[in-house]
C-alpha positions in Angstrom: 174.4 172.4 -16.3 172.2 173.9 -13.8 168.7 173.8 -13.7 167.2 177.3 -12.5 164.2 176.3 -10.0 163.2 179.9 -8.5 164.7 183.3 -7.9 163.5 186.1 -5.1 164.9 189.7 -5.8 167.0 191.0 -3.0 168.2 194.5 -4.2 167.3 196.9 -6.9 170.2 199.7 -7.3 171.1 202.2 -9.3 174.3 199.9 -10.8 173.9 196.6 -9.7 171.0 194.6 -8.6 170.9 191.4 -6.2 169.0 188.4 -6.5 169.0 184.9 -5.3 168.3 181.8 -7.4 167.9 178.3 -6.5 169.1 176.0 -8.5 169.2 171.6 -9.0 172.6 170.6 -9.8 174.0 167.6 -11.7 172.6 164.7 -9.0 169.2 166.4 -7.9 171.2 168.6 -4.9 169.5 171.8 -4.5 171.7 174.6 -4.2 171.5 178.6 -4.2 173.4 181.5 -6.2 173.5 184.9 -5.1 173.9 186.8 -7.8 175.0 190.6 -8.9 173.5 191.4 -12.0 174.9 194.5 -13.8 174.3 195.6 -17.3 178.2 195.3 -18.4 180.7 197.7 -19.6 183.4 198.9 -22.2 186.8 200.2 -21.8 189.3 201.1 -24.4 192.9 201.7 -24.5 193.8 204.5 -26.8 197.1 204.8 -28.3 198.3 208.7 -28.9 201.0 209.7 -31.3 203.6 209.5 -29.1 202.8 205.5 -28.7 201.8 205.8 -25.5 198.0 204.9 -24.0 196.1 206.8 -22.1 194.9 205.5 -18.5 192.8 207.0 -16.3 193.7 207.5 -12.4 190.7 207.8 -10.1 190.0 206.8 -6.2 187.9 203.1 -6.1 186.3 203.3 -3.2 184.7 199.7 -2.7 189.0 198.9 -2.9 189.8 202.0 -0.8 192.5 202.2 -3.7 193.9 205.0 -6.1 193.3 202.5 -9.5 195.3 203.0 -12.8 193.0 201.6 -15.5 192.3 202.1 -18.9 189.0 204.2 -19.4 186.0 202.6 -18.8 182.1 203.0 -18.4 179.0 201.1 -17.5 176.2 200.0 -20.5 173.0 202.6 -21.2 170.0 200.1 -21.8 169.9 198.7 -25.2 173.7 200.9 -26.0 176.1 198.8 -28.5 179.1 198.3 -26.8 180.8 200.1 -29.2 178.9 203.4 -28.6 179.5 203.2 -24.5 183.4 203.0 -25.5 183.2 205.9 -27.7 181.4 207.9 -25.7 183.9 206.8 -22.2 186.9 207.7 -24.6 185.9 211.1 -25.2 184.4 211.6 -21.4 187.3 210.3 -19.7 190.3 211.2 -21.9 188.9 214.5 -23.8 189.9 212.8 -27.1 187.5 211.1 -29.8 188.5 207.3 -30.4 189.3 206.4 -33.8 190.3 203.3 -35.6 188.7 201.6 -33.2 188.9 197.5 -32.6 187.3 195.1 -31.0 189.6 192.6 -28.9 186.7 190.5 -27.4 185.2 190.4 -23.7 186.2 189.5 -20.0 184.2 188.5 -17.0 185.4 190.3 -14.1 184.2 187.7 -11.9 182.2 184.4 -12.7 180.8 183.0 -9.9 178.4 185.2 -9.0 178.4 188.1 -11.2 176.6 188.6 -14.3 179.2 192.0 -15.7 180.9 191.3 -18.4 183.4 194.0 -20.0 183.6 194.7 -24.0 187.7 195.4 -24.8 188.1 197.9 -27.1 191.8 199.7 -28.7 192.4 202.7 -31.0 193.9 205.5 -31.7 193.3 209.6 -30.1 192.0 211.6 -32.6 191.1 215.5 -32.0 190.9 216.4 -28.4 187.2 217.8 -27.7 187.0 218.0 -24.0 186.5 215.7 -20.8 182.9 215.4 -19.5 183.4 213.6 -16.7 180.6 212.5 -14.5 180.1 215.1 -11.4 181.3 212.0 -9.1 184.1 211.4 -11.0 187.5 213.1 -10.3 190.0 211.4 -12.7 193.2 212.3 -14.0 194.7 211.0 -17.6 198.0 209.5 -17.4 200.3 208.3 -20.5 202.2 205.0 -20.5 204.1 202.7 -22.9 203.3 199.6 -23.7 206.1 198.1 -22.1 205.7 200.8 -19.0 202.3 199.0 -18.3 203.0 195.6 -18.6 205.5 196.6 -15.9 203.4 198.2 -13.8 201.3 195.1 -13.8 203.9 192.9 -13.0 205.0 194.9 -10.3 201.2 195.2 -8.9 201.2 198.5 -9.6 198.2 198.3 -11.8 195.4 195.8 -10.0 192.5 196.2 -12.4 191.6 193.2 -14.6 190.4 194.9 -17.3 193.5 196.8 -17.6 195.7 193.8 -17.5 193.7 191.5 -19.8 193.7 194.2 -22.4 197.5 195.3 -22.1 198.0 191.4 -22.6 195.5 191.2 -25.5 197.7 194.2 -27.1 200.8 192.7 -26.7 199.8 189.6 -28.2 198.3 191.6 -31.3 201.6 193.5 -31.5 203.4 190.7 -31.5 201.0 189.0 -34.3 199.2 186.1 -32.3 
């Protein structure tokens, strides 16, 4: 276990913020960690009656990439997890969540990020409307579950959310 000794703030942004720590490892060595801190985020993959769940497409700049993911959105201060998904649902995908379940949480990245992503499924109830943010320009997309897992093998999908929750599905479908 580390030992925090220190931390100077490097960044204050409106998503993430940047700090650096110093730290005494195991041995007395003194060491630092940059760290990104950002508040987390929830995602959901919502199954319509056709068995098929809804993914978002949108542009990812930081990856200069088109991304196929499951909808997603970032933590309000002091927002249950569960509120942020329901709310994303509805923004992204125009359809209320139902029947939503919890499937647990991934870390993106550990080392020297602090986001961590709550993993919701459900099903699409009534469709209500996108509201997407006036940044975002997303289109919805409908896939299988066996469609996805193929487009992940095939590194057509890239996003670890979306592949740790397709895997997390499969698993429950198949009763693990």
């Amino acid at each position: 276990m580390e030992k925090h000794i220190s931390t100077t703030r490097i960044y204050d942004g409106r998503i993430v913020n940047l700090r650096n720590d110093v730290v005494e490892c195991d041995g007395g060595i003194i060491a630092e960690r940059e760290i990104i801190e950002h508040p987390g985020g929830a995602s959901i993959a919502m199954m319509d009656e056709d068995g098929k769940y809804l993914l978002v497409s949108q542009y990812r700049y930081a990856q200069q990439l088109e991304m196929l993911e499951y909808p997603a959105g970032k933590l309000e201060p002091g927002e249950d997890p569960l509120e942020t998904v329901i709310r994303e649902a509805q923004e992204e995908t125009g359809y209320e969540a139902l029947d939503v379940e919890y499937l647990g949480f991934c870390v993106p990245t550990g080392a020297y990020l602090q986001e961590r992503i709550y993993m919701y499924m459900g099903r699409c109830g009534k469709y209500v409307g996108t509201d997407f943010d006036r940044d975002e320009n997303l289109s919805l997309k409908r896939y299988t579950l066996e469609e996805l897992t193929e487009m992940i093998m095939n590194n057509e999908i890239v996003d670890a959310k979306t592949m740790a929750m397709t895997f997390k599905i499969m698993q429950k479908r198949n009763g693990k």
